[in-house]
N, CA, C and O atoms as a MOPAC input file, in Angstrom:
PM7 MOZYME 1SCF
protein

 N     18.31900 1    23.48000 1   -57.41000 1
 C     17.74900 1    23.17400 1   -58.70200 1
 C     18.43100 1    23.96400 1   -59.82400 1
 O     18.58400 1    23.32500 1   -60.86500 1
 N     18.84600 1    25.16100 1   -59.81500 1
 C     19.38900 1    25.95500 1   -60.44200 1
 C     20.98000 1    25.47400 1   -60.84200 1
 O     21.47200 1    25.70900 1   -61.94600 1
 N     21.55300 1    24.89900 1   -59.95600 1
 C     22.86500 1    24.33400 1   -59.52800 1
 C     22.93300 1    23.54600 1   -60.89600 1
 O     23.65500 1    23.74500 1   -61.87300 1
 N     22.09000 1    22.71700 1   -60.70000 1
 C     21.99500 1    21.41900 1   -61.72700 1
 C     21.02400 1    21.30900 1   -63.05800 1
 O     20.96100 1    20.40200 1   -63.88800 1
 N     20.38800 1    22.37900 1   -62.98200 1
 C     19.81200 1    22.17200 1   -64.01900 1
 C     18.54800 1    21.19300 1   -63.69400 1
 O     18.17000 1    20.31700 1   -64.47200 1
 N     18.10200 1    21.40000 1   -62.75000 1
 C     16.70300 1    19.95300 1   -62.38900 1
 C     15.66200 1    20.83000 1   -62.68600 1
 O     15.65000 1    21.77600 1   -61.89900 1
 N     14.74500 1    20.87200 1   -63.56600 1
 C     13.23200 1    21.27000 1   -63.87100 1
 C     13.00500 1    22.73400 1   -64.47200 1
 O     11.99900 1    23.25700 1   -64.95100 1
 N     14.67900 1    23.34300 1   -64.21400 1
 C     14.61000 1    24.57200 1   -64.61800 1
 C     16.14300 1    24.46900 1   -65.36700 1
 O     16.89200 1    23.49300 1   -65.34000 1
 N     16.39300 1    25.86600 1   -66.08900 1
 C     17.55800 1    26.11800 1   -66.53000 1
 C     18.42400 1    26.28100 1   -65.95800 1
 O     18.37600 1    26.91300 1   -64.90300 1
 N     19.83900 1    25.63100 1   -66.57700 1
 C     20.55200 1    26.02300 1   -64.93900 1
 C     21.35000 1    27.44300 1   -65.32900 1
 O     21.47900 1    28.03300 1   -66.40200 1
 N     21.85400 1    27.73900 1   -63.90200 1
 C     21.54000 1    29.56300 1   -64.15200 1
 C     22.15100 1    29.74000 1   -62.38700 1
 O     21.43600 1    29.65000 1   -61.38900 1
 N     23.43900 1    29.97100 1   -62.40500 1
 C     24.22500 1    29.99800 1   -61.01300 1
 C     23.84500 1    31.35000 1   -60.65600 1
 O     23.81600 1    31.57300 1   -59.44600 1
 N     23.57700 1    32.20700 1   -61.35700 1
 C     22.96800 1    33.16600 1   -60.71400 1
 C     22.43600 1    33.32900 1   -59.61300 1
 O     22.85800 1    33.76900 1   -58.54400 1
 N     20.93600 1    32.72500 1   -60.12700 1
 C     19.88400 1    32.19000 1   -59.63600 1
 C     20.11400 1    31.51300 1   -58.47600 1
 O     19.61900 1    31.71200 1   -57.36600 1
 N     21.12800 1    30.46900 1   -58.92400 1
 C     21.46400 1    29.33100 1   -57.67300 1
 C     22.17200 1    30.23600 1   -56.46600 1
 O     21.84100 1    30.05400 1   -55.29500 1
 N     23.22100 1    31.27600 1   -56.86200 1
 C     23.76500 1    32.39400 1   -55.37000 1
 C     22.17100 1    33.25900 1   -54.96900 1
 O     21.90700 1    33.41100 1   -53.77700 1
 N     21.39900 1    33.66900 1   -55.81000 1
 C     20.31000 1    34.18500 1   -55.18800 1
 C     19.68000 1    33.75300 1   -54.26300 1
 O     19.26300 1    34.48700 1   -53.36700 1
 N     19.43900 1    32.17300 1   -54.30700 1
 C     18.36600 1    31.06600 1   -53.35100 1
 C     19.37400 1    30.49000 1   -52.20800 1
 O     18.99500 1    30.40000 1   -51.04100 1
 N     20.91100 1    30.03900 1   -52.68700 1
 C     22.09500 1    29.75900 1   -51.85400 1
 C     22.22200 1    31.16000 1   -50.27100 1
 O     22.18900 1    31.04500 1   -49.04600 1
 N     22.33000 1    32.03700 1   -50.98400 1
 C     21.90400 1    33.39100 1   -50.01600 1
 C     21.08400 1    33.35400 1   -49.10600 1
 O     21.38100 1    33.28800 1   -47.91300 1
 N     19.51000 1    33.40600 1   -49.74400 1
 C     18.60900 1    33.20600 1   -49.11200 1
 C     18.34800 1    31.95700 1   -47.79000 1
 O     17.68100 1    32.14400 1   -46.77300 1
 N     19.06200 1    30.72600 1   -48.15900 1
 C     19.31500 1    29.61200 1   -47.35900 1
 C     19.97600 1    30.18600 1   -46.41400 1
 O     19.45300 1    30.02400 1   -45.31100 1
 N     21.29000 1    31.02900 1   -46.42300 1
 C     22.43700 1    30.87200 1   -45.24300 1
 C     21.49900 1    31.79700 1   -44.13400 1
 O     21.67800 1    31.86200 1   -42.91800 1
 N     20.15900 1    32.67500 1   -45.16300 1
 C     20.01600 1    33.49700 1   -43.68400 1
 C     18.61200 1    32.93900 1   -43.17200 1
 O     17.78500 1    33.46300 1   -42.42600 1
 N     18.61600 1    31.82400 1   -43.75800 1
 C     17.39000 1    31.15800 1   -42.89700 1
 C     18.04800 1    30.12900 1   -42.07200 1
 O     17.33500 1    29.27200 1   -41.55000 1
 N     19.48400 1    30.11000 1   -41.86800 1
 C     20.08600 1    29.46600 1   -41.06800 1
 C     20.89900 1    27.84700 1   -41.63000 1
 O     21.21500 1    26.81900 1   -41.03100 1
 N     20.99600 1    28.28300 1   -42.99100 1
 C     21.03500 1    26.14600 1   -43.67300 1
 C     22.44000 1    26.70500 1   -43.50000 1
 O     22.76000 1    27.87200 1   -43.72100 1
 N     23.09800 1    25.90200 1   -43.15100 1
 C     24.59100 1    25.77600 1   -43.00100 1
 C     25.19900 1    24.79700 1   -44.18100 1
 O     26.29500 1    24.39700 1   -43.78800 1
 N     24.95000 1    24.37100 1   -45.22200 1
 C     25.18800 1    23.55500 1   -46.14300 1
 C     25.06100 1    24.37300 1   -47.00000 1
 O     25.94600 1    24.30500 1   -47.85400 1
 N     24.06300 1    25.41200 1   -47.20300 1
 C     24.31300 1    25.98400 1   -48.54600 1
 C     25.51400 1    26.75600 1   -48.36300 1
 O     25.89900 1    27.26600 1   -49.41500 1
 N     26.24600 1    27.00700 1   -47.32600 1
 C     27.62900 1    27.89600 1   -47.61800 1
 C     28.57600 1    27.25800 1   -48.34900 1
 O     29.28500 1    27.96800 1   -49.06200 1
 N     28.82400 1    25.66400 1   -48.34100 1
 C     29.49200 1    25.21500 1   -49.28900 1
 C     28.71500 1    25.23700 1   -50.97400 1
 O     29.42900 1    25.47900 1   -51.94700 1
 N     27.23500 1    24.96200 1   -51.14000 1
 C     26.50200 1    25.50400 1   -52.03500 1
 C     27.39800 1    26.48800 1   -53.21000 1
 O     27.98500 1    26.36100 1   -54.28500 1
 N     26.97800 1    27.75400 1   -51.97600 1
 C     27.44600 1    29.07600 1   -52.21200 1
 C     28.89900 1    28.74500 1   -52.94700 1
 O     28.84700 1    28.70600 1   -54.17700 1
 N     30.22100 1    28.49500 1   -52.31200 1
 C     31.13600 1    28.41300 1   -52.87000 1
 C     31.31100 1    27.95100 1   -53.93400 1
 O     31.95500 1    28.55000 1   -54.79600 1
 N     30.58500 1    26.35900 1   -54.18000 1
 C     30.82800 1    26.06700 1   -55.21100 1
 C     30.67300 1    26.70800 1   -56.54900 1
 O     31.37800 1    26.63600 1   -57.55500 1
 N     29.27400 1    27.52400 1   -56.23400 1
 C     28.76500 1    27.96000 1   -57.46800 1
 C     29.61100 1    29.18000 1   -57.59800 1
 O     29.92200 1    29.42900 1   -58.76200 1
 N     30.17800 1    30.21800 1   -56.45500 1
 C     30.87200 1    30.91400 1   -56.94400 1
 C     32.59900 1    30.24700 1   -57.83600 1
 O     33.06500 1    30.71700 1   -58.87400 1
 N     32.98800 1    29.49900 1   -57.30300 1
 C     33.90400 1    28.47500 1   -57.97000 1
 C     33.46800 1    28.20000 1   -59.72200 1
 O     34.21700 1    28.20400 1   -60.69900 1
 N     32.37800 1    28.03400 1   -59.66900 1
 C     32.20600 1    27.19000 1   -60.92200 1
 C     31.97200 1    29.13800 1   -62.00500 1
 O     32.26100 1    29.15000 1   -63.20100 1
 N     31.72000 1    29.79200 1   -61.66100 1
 C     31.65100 1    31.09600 1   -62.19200 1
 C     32.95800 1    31.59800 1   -62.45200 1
 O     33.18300 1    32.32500 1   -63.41900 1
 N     33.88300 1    31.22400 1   -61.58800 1
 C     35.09800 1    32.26800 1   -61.96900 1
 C     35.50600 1    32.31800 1   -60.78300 1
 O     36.69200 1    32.00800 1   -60.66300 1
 N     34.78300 1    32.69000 1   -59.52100 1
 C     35.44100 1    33.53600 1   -58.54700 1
 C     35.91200 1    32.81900 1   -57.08800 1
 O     35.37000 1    32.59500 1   -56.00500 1
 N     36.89200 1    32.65200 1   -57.53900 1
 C     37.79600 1    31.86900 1   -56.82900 1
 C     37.82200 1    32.61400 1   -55.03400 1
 O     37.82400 1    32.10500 1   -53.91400 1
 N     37.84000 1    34.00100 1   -55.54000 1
 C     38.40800 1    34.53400 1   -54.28600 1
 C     37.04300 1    34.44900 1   -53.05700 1
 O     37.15800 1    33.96700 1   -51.93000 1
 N     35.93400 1    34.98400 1   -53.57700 1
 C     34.35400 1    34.47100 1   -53.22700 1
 C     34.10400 1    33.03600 1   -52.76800 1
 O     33.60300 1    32.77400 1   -51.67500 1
 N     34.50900 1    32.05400 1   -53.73300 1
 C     34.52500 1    30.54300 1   -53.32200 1
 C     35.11700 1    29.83600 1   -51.85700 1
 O     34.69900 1    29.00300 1   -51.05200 1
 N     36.29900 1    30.65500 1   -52.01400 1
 C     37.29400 1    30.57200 1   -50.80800 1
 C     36.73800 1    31.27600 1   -49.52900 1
 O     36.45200 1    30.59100 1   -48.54700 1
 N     36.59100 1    32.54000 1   -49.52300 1
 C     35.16100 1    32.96500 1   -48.40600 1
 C     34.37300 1    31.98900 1   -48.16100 1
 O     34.38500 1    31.32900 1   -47.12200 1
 N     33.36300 1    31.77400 1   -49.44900 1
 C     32.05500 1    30.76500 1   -48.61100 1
 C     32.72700 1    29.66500 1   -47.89800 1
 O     32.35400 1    29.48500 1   -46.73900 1
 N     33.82300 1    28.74600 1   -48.45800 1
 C     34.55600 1    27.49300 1   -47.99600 1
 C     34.78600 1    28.16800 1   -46.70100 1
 O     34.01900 1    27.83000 1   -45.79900 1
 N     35.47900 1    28.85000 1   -46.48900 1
 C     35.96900 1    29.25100 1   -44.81900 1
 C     34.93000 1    29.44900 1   -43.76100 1
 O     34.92500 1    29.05800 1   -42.59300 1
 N     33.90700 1    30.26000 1   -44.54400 1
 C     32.56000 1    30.36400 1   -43.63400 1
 C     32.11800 1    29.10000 1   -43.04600 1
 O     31.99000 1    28.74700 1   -41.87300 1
 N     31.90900 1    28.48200 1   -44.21000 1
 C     31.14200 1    26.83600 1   -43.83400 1
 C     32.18100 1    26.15000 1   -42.80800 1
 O     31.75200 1    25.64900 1   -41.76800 1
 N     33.55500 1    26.13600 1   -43.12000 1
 C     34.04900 1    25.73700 1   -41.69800 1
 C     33.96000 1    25.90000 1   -40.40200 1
 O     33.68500 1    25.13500 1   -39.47800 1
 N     34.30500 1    27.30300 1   -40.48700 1
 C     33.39400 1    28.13100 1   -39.55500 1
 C     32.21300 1    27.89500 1   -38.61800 1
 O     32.08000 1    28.11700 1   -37.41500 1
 N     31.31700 1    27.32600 1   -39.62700 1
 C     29.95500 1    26.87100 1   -39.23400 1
 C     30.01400 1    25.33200 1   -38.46700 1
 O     29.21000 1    24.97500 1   -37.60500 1
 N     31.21900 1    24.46300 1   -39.01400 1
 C     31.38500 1    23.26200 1   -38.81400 1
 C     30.86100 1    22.37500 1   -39.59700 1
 O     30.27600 1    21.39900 1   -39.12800 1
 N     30.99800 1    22.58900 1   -40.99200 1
 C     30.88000 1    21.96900 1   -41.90200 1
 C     31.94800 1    21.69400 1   -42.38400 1
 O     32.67200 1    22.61100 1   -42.76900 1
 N     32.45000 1    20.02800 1   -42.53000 1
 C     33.69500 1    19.87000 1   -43.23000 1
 C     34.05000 1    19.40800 1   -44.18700 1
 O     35.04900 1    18.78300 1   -44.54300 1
 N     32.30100 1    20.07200 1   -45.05400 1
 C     32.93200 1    19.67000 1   -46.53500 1
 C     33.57200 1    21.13500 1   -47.09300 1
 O     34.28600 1    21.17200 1   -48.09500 1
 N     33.19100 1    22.43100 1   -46.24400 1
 C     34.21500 1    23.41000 1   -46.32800 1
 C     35.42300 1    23.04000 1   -46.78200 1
 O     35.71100 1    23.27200 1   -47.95600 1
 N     36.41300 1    22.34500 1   -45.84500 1
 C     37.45800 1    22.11000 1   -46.31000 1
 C     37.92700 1    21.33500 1   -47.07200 1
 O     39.02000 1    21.66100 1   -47.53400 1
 N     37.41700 1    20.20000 1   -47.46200 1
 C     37.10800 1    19.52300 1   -48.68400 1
 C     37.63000 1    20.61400 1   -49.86500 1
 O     38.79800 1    20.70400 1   -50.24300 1
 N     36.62700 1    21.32900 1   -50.30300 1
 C     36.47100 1    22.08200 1   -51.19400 1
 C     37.12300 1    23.56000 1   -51.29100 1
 O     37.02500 1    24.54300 1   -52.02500 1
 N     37.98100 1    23.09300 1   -49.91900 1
 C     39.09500 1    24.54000 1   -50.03000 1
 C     40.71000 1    23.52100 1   -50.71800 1
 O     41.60200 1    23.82700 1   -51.50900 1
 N     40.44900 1    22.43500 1   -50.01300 1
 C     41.50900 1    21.39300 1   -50.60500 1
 C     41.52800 1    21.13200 1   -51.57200 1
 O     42.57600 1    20.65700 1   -52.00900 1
 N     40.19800 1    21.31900 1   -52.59300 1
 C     40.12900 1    21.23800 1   -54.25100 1
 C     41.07100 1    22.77000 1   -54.85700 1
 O     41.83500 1    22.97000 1   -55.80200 1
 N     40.71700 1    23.31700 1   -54.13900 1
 C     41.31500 1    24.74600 1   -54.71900 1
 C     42.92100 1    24.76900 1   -54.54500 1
 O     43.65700 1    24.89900 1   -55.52300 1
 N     43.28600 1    24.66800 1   -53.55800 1
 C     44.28300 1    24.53000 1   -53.14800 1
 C     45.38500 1    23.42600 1   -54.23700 1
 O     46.35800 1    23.78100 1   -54.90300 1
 N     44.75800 1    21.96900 1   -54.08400 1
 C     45.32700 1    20.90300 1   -55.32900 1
 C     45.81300 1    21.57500 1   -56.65700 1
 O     46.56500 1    20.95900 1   -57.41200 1
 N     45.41600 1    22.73500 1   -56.91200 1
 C     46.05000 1    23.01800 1   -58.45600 1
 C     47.33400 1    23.45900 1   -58.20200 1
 O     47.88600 1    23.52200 1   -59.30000 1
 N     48.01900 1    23.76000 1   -57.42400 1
 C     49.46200 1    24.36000 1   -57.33700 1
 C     50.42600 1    23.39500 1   -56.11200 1
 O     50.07100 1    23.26300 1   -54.94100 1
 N     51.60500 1    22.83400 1   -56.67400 1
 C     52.40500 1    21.94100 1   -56.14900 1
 C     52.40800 1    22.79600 1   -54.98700 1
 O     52.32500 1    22.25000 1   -53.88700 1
 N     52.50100 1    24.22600 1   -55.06800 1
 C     53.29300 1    25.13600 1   -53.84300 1
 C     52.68200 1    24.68600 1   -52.70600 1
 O     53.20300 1    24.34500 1   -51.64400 1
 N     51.24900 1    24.72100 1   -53.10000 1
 C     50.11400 1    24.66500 1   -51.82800 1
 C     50.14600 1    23.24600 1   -51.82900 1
 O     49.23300 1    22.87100 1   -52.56500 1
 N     50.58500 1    22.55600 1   -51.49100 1
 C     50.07700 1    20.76500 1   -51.59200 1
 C     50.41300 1    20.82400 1   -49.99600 1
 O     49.44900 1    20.18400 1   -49.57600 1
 N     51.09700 1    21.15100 1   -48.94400 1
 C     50.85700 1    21.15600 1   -47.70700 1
 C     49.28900 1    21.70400 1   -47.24900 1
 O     48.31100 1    21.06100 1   -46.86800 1
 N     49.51600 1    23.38000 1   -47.48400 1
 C     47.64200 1    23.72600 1   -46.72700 1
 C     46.75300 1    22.53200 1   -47.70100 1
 O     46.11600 1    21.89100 1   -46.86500 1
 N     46.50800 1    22.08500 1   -48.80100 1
 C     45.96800 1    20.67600 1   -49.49900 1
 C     45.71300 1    20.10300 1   -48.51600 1
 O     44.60600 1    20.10300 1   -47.97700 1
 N     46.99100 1    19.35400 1   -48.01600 1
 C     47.26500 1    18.10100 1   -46.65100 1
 C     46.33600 1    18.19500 1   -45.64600 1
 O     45.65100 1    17.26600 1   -45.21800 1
 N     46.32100 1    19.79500 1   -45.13100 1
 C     46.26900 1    20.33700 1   -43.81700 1
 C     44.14600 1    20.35100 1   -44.04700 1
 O     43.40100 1    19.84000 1   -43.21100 1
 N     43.75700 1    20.89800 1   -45.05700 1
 C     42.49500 1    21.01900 1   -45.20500 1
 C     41.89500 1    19.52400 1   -45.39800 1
 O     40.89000 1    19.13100 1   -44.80600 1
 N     42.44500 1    18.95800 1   -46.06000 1
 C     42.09000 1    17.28800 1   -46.41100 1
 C     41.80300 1    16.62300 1   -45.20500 1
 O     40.83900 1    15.87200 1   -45.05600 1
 N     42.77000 1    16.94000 1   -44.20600 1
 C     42.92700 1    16.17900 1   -42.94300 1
 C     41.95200 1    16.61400 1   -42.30600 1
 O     41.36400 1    15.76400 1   -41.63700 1
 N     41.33900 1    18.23300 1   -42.24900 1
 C     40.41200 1    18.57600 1   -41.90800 1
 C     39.30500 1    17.83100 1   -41.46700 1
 O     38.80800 1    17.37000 1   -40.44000 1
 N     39.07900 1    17.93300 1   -43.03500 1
 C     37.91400 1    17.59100 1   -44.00900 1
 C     37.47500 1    15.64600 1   -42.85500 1
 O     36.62500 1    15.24400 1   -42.06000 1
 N     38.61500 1    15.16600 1   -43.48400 1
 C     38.53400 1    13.52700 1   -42.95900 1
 C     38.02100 1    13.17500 1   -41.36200 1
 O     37.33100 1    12.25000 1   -40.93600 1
 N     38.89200 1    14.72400 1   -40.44000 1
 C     38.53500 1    14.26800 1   -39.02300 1
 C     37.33400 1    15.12400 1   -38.43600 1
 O     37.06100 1    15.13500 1   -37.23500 1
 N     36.66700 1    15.81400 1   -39.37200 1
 C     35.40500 1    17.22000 1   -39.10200 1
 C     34.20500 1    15.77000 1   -39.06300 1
 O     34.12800 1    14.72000 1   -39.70100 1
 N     33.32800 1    16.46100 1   -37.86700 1
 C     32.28300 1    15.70700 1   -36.91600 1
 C     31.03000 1    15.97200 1   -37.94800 1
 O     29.94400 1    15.50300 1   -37.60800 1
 N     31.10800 1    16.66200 1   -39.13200 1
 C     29.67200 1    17.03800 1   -39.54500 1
 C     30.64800 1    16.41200 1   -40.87700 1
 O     31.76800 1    16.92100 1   -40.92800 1
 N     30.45100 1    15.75000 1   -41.55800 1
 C     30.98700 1    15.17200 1   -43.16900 1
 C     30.25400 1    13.59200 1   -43.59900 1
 O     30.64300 1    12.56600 1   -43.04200 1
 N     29.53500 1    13.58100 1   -44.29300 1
 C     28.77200 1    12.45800 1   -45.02300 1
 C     30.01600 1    11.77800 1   -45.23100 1
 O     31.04600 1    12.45000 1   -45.29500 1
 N     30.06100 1    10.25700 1   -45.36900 1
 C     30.31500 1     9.45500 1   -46.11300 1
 C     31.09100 1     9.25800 1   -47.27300 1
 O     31.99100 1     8.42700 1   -47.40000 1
 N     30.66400 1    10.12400 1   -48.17000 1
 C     30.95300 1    10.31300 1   -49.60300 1
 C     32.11300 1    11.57900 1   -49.32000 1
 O     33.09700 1    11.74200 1   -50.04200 1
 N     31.90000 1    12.13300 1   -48.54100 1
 C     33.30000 1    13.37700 1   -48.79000 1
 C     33.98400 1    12.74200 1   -47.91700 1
 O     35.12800 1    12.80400 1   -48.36900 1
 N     34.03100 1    12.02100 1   -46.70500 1
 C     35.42400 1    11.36000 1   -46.51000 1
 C     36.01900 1    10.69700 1   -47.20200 1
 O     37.23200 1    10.85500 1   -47.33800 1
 N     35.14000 1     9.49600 1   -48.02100 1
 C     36.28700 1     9.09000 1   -48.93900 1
 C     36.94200 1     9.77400 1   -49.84200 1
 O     38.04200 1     9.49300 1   -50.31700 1
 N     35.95200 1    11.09900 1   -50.19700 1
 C     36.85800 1    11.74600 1   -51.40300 1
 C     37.95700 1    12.34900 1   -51.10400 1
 O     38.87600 1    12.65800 1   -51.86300 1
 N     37.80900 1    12.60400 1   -49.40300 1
 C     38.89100 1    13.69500 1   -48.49000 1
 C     40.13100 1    12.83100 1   -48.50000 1
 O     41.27500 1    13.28500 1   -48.49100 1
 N     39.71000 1    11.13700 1   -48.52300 1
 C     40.79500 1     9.85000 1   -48.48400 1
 C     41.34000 1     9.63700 1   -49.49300 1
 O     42.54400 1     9.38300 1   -49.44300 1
 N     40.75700 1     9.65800 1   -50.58300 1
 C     40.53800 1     9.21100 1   -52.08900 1
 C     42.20900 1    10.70200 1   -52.24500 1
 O     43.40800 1    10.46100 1   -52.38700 1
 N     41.57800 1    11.92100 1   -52.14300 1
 C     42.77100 1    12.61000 1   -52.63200 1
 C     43.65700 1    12.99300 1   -51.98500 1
 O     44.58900 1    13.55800 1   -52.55800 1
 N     43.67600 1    12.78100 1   -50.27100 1
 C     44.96200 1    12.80500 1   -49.48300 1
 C     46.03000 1    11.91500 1   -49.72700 1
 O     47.23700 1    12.10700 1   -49.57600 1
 N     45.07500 1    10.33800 1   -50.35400 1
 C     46.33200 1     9.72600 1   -51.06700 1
 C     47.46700 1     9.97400 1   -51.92300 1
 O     48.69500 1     9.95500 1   -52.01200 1
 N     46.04500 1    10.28800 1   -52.67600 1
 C     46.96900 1    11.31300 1   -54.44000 1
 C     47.87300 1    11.61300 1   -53.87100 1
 O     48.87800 1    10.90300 1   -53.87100 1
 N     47.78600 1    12.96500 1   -53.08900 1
 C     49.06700 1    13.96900 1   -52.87900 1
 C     50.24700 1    13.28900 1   -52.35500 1
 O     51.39500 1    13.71200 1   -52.49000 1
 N     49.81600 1    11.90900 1   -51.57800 1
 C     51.11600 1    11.83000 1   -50.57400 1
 C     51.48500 1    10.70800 1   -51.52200 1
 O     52.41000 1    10.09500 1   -50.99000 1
 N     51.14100 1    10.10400 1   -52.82300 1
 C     51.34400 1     9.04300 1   -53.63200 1
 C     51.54900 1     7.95300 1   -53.77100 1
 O     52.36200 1     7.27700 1   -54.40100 1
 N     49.99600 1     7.62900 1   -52.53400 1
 C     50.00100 1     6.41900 1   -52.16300 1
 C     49.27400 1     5.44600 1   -53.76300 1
 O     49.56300 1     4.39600 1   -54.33600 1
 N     48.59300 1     6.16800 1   -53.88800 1
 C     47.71600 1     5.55800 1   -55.01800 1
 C     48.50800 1     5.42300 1   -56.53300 1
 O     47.91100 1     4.95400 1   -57.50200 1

């Protein structure tokens, strides 16, 4: 709720306070949570932790969202590839992040 702004102010703070609280009640989704919001703050290097954790966990929108990070620099457009591909063949991923995992593995290889 904090994330988005739903019923309350939004306030990422807040949102790593309750994101926290989730990973140690066992939610394996808020570790990507977690990243994002550290992502959307600044802290890239934090973001990249939670993303690895959540893989870790077997979550593969982890890598998804390590492949967003990664996309800003031509250098990295292989580990990009390598996390994307992840992302596409990981046993725990909704719907909506494979195509996005499809949607931008294209980009890079310039199919689209």
């Amino acid at each position: 709720m904090y994330t988005c702004g739903e019923g309350v102010n939004c306030d990422y703070d807040k949102a790593i306070e309750w994101e926290l609280k989730a990973i140690e009640g066992g939610e394996i989704t808020a570790l990507v949570n977690l990243g994002i919001s550290y992502r959307v703050k600044g802290n890239i290097r934090k973001a990249k932790y939670w993303f690895e954790r959540a893989i870790e966990a077997g979550d593969g929108s982890g890598a998804l969202e390590l492949a967003k990070l990664y996309m800003v620099s031509p250098k990295e457009e292989e580990r990009a590839i390598e996390y994307l591909n992840l992302a596409i063949t990981s046993s725990n991923m909704c719907e909506a992040d494979i195509e996005e995992a499809q949607e931008l593995l294209s980009e890079l290889r310039g199919i689209i």
